[in-house]
N, C-alpha and C positions, 0 to 999 in steps of 0.2 A: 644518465639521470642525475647528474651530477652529486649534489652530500644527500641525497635522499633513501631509504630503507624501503627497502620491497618485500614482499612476498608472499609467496602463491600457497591456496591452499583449494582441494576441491573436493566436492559437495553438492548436494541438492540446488537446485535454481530458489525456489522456494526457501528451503533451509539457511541459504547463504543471505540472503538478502535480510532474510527477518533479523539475524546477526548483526546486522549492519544499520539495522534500522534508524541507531541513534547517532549513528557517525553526522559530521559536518555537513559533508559531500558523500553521496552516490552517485556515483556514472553505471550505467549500463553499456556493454560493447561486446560486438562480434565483427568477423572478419568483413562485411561491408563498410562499417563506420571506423575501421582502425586507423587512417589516415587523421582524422578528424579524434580520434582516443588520445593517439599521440600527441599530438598538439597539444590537445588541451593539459595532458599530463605533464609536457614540458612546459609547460607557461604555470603551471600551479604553482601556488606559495603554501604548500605542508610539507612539514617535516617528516611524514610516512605518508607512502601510498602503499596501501594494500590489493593487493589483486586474484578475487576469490575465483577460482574458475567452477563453472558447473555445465552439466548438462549432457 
């Protein structure tokens, strides 16, 4: 992921997302769309991706 900062933390579906409500970008993903996750995550220009896991 090259100079980019990660990480995971988990929680509520509900709870995690309100958290996040005011971020730039939301993505949603599970293991059907992870091909199509990735991608987009390597093509992204932010300096953090965070990745809330829930459920």
């Amino acid at each position: 992921m090259g100079n980019k900062q990660l990480f995971l933390t988990t929680t509520n579906g509900t709870r995690a997302l309100q958290k996040v409500e005011n971020s730039t970008t939301v993505i949603t993903a599970d293991m059907v769309n992870r091909q199509a996750t990735v991608r987009y995550l390597l093509g992204a220009q932010s300096a953090a991706i965070a990745l809330v896991g829930s459920g």
